[in-house]
C-alpha positions, 0 to 999 in steps of 0.5 A: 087258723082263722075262724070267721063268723059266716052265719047265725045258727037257724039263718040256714035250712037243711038243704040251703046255702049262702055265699060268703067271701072270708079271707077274699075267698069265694066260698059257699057254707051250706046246710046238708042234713043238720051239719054246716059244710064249706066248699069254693064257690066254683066247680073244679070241672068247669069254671062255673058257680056252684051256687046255680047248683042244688044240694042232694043229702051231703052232696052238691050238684053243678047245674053246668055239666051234672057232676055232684061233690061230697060236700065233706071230702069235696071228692068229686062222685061222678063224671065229667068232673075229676078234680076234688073241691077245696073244702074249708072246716065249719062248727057251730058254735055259740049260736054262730057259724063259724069257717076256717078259710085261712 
């Protein structure tokens, strides 16, 4: 494992994110109802950024083509997307956000 400090605890509200790049990974670590998630920054559909995208409840949506991702299985929940995301775990911990993108 290799856990990395991504955040301080309250940096992110509930609904916000943040691009981060551990271990040379584009990743974004979001805020979903109180729980830090972590997910590849860009769409499994298209090559497109998710962080042009919005966060509804634990789900995050691509602007590009309108298909949302369960943010903790990174299961996709609607068409055209078909392929998950890749997920990375996330904890809080001693006031830090921490992510395993090893």
């Amino acid at each position: 494992m290799a856990w990395s400090v991504v955040a301080k605890e309250g940096e992110l509200g509930v609904g916000q994110m943040k691009r981060i790049q551990p271990a040379d990974k584009p990743l974004l670590l979001i805020n979903a109802e109180g729980g830090y998630f972590c997910v590849d920054e860009m769409c499994s559909h298209e090559d497109y950024s998710l962080w042009f995208g919005c966060v509804k409840g634990r789900s995050i949506k691509c602007s590009l083509h309108g298909s949302y991702f369960d943010l903790a299985s990174g299961k996709p929940l609607n068409e055209p997307a078909e392929c998950p995301l890749h997920t990375y775990p996330a904890k809080l911990e001693a006031g830090q956000v921490w992510v395993d993108a090893g």
